[in-house]
C-alpha positions in Angstrom: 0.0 0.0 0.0 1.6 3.3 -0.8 1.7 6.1 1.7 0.3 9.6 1.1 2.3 12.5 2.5 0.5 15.7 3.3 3.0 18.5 4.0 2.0 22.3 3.8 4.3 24.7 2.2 7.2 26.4 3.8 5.7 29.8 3.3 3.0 28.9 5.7 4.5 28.8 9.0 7.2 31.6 7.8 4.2 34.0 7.3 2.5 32.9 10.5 6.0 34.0 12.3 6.4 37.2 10.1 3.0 38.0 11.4 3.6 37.9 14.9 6.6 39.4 14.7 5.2 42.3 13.2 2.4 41.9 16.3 5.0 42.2 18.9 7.0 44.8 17.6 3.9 47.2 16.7 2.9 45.8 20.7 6.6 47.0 22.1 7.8 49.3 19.7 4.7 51.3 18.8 2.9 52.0 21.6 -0.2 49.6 20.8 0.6 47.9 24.2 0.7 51.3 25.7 -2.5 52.3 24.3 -4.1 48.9 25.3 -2.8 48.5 28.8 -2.3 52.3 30.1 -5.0 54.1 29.5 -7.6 55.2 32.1 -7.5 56.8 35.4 -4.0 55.4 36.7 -1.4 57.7 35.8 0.8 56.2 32.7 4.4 56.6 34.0 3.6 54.0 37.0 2.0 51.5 33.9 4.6 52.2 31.4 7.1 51.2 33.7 5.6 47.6 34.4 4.5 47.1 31.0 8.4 48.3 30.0 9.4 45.0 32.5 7.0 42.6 30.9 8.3 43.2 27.7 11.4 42.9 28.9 10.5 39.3 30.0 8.6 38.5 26.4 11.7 39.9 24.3 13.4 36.9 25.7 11.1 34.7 23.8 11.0 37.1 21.0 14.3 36.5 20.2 14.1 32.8 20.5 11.6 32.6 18.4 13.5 34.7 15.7 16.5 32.7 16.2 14.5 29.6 15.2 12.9 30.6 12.4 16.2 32.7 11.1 17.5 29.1 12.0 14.9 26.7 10.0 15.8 29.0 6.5 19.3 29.6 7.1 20.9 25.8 8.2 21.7 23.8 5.1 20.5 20.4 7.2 16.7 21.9 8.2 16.4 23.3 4.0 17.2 19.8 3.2 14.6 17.7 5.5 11.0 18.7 6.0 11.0 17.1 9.3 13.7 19.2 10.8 12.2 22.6 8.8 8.6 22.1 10.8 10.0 21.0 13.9 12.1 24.2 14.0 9.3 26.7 12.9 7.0 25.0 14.6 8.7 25.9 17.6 9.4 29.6 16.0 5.5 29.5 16.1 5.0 28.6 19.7 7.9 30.8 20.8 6.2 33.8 19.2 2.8 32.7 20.5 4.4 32.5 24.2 6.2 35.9 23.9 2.8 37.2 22.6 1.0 35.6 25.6 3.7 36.8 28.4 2.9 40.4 26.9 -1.0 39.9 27.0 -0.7 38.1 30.7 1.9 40.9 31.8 0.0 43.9 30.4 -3.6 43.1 32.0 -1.7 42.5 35.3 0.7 46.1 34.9 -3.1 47.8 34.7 
């Protein structure tokens, strides 16, 4: 009996971690955490300042997950095996995901 191989395409998961990428940094870099965590009656300095230390904390996983997925396009060994590519972005994925959670978590509790 012959086996049928379903595999998605490379681009998928590198768009998905593009995407969050561009989340976070718009999250960190932009203000949109800012603007979704600080505003109200508290004054902002005292908010900015915790929200500044969560993302702190989530750059950490940022920057795993870039070094995964820079790592799943750039080593000769993951181009050449599918199984090593979606391991490693898959865990680019999960990595952005967790840094996108630890900013979510850490901005509801800097209000």
């Amino acid at each position: 009996m012959a086996r049928v191989r379903f595999g998605i395409s490379p681009i998928i998961p590198t768009i998905a971690s593009f995407l969050l990428a561009a989340f976070w940094g718009l999250s960190v870099f932009a203000g949109w955490g800012l603007e979704a965590f600080c505003t109200g009656d508290e004054p902002v300095v005292g908010c900015s300042e915790r929200l500044e230390s969560v993302s702190f904390v989530s750059a950490w996983f940022a920057v795993l997950a870039a070094c995964f997925t820079a790592g799943a396009w750039l080593i000769p060994a993951s181009r050449n095996d599918q199984v090593v590519f979606t391991r490693l972005m898959g865990v680019s994925v999960a990595a952005w995901i967790v840094a996108e959670g630890v900013l979510f978590l850490g901005g509801l509790l800097a209000r």
